[in-house]
N, C-alpha and C positions, 0 to 999 in steps of 0.2 A: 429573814428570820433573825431573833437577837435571841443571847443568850444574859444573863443575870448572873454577875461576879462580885462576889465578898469576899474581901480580905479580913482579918482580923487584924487591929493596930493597936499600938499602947495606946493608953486612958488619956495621956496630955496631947496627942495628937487633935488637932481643933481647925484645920484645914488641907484638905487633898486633893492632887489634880495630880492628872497622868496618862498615860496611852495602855490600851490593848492591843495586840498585837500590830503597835506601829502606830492605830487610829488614836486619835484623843477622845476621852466621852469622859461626861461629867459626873463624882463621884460625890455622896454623901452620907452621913451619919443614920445605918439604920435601925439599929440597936446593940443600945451596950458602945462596946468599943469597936462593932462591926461597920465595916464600911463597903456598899455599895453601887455598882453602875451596870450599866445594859451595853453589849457591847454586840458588835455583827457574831453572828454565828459562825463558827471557824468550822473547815469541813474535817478537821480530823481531830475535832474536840479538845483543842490545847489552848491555850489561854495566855502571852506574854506579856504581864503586868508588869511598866516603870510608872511609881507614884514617887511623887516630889511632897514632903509633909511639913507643918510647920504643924511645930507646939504652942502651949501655954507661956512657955518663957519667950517666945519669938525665935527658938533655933526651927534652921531648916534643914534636911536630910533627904537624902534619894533613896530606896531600894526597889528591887526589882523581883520578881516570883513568877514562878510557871504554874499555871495551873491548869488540870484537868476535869471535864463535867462530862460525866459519859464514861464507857469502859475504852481506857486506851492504855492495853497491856503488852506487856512485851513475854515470850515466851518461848523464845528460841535463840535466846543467851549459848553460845560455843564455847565451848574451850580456847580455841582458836579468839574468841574474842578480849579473853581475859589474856590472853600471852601477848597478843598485839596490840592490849590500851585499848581498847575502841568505847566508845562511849556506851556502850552493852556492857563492856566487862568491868565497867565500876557500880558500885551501886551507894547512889549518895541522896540531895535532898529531890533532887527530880523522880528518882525512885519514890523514893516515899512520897511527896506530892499525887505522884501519878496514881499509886496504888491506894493513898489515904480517901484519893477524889470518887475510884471504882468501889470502893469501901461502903462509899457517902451515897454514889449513883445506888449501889443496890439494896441499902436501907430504906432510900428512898422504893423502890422501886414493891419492896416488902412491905412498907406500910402502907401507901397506895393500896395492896390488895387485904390489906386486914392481918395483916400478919404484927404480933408486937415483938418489935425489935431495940434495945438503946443501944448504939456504941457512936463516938467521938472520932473519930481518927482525926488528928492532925492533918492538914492540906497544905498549907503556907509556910513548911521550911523553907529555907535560905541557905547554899554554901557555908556561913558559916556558925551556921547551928553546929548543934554536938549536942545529939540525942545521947537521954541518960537509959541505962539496966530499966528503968522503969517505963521510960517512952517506948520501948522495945517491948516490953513486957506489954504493954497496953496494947499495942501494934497487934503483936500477933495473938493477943483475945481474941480482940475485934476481927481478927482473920476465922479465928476457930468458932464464935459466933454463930460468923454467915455461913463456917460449912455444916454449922450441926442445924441449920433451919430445913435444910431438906434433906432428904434420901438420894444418896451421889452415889452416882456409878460402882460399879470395883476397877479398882486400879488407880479410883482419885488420891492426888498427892495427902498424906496427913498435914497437919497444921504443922510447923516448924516447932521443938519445945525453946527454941533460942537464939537470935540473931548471931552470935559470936560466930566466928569461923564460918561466917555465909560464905557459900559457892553457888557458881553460875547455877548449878543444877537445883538448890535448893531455892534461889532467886528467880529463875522458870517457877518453879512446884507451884511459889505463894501466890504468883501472876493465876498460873493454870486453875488451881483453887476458885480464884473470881470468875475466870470466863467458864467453868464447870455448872458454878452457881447460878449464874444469868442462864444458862442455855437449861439449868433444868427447873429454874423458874417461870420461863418462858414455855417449857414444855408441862407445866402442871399446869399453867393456866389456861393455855390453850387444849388442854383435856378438860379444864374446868365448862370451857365456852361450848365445846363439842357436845357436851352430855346437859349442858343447860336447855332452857328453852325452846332455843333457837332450833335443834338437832332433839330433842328429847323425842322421842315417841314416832318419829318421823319413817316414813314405809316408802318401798319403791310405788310409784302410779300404773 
């Protein structure tokens, strides 16, 4: 099985080649400034992209990006994690990658079934990005969005009203949020399948 990876790159980028998680596969221009490849299917849906770029002027430059296609959330962030550094208790561009990608998985997953959804998230930060008040502010729309297309549980986390001052606990919340959504998407529709056709009218023999 493969999966289909686009990065977004500047406008004078005019050739790219690179690896997915280690493999080489060949990338190209598929709209816009968007760039394209197929790569194996990873089983736990993470993506590690190094492309090598050359421009219009002839300079050449390396970066690298993680990305995720699928829900691959984390939601049991400690305390214990943020005192001892662990790669849980910070939360930088892989977070948001990860979370940007569950974002994009479950939009996707909502207009498949007829549902009209728009939101963007961002997928392809970098270490040394520096999200502005407004990348934030867009971020968690697009969070509050996906929680207002369905009917969620009681006790689901609210939307965050602002990244400042994030803690592990409120970094859980906005994971928990997405995997709330998916399971009760997944649970409307399979109500949906159960009372259609298939099951509609249906009597013991």
């Amino acid at each position: 099985m493969t999966q289909a990876i686009q990065v977004p790159l500047a406008s004078n980028v005019v050739y790219v080649s690179g690896t997915v998680n280690g493999v080489s596969t060949t990338w190209t221009r598929e709209d816009g400034n968007i760039w394209g490849t197929v790569a194996d299917k990873a089983e736990d849906n993470t993506y590690r992209v190094v492309l090598s770029m050359l421009t219009t002027a002839g300079q050449s430059y390396t970066d690298s990006v993680t990305l995720y296609y699928g829900l691959v959330l984390i939601t049991d962030r400690t305390l214990a994690d943020v005192q001892n550094k662990t790669d849980k208790g910070f939360y930088n561009a892989t977070d948001l990658n990860r979370v940007g990608s569950a974002m994009q998985y479950l939009a996707a997953r909502f207009a498949d079934n007829g549902y009209t959804i728009d939101i963007s998230p961002e997928i392809a930060w970098t270490m040394e990005d520096i999200p502005t008040q407004s990348d934030m502010t867009a971020y968690l729309s697009y969070l509050g969005t996906l929680r207002g297309m369905l009917a969620l549980p009681a006790g689901t986390p609210e939307t965050p009203s602002t990244m400042d001052f994030l803690t592990y606990v409120t970094a859980n919340n906005i994971e928990k949020i997405l995997e709330i959504v998916d399971q009760m998407l997944t649970n409307s529709l399979l109500a949906a399948f159960y009372s259609g056709e298939v099951y509609s009218g249906e009597v013991d023999a």
